[in-house]
C-alpha positions in Angstrom: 24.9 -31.7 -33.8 24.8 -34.7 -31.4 22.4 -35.3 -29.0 25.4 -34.3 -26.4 25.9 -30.9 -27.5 22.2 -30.3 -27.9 21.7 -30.8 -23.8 23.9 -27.6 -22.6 21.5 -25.6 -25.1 18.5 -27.3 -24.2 19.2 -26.7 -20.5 20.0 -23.4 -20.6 16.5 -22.8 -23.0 15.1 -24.1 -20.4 16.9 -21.8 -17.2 16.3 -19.1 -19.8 12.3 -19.8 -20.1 12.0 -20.5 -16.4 13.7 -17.0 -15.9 11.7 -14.9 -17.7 8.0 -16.7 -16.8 9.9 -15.4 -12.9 10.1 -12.5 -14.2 6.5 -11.5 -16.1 5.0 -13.1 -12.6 7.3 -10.1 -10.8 6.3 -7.4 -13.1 2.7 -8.0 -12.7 3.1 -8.3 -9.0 4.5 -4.9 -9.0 1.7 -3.8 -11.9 -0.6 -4.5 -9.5 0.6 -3.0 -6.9 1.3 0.0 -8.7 -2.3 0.1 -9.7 -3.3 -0.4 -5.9 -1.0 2.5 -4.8 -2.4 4.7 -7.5 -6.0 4.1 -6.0 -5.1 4.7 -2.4 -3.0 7.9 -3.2 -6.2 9.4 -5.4 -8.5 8.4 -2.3 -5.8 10.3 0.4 -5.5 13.3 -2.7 -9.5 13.7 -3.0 -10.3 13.3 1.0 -7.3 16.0 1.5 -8.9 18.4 -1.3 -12.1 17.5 0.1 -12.0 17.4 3.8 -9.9 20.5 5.5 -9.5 23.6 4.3 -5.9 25.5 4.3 -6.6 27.2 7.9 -7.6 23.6 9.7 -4.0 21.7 7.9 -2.2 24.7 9.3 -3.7 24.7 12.6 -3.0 20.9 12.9 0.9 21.5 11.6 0.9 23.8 14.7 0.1 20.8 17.4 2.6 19.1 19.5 2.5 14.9 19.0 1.0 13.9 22.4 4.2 12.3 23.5 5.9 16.1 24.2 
């Protein structure tokens, strides 16, 4: 092969490589953010299980928002 059909294949290696180093930065964005939203959801499940009991969460499904 010539060095002029080597360049097409070298440039799209190289749109190819950018790509996916884009993309393993995205999925560990989203990896950590998963791994955030798992911490804060376990925090809101064991204050929930933790804090009221069945008759308070009732009583407070029973209220009017202030702005009625």
């Amino acid at each position: 092969m010539s060095n002029e059909e080597l360049k097409p294949l070298e440039e799209k290696i190289a749109y190819l490589e950018r790509h996916v180093t884009e993309q393993d930065k995205a999925m560990l964005e989203m990896a950590d953010g998963i791994a955030r939203l798992r911490r804060e959801l376990k925090a809101l499940r064991e204050r929930n299980a933790g804090g009221a009991t069945s008759g308070e969460n009732e009583a407070m499904s029973d209220e009017r928002p202030p702005h009625y």
